[in-house]
C-alpha positions as CSV (number, residue, x, y, z in Angstrom):
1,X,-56.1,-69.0,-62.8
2,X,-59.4,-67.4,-64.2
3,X,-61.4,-69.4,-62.4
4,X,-59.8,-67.7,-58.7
5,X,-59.9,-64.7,-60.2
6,X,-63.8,-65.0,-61.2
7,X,-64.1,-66.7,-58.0
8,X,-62.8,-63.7,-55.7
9,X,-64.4,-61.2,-58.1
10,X,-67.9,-63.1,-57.6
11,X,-66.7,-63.3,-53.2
12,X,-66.3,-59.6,-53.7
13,X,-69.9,-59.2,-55.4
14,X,-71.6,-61.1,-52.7
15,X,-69.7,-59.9,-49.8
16,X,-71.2,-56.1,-50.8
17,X,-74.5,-56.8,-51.6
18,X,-75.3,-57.8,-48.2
19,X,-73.9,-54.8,-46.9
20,X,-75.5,-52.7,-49.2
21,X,-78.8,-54.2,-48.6
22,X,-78.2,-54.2,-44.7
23,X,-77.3,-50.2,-45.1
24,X,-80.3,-49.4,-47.4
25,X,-82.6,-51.2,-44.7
26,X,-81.1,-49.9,-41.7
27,X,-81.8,-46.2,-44.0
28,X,-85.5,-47.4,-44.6
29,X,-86.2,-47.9,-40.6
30,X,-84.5,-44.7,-39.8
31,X,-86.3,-42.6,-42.5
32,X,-89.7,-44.5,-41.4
33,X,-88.5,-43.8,-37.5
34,X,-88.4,-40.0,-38.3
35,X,-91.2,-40.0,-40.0
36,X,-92.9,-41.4,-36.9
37,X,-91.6,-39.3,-34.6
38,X,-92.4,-35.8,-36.5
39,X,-95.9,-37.0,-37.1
40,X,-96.0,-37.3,-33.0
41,X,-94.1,-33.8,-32.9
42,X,-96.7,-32.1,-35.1
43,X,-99.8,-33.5,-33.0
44,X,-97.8,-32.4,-30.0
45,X,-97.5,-28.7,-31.8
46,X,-101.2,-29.0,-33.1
47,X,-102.0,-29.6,-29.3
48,X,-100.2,-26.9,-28.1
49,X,-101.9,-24.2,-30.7
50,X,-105.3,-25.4,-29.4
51,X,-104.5,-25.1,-26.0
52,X,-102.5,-21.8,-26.3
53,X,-105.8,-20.2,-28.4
54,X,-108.0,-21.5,-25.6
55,X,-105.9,-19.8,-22.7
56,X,-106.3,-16.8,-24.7
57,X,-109.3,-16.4,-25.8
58,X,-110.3,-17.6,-21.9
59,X,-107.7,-14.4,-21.1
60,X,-109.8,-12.0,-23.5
61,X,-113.4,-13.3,-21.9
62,X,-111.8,-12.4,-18.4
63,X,-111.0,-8.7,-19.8
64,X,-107.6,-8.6,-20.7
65,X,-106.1,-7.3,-24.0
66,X,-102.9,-8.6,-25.0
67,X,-100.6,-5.5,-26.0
68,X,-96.8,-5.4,-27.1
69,X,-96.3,-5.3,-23.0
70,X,-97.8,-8.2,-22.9
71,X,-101.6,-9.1,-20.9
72,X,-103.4,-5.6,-19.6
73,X,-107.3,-5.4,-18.0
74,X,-108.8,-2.8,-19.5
């Protein structure tokens, strides 16, 4: 009798450690996933700034001011 009830005890044990692993893997890839994917979203940002900065400053050289209505020539 102790001997099915080590023996379902030890089934139980070995059933969830799979699981568990499987989970905490599956966990891993997603976290390294996301990380992936907001170092691409912050190069994508980083682009954008230099770009944006560019288009302005090209916007100054042409004469215009940038006022709380928005681009004006002066």
């Amino acid at each position: 009798k102790k001997e099915k009830e080590m023996s379902k005890i030890k089934d139980a044990i070995t059933k969830e450690k799979p699981v568990e692993k499987s989970s905490s893997v599956g966990l891993m890839q997603r976290e390294k996933e996301l990380v992936k994917r907001a170092d691409e979203l912050n190069a994508l940002v980083n682009e954008v700034e230099t770009e944006l900065n560019q288009v302005r400053e090209n916007l100054e050289t042409k004469g215009w001011v940038n006022s709380d209505d928005g681009w004006v020539i002066e």
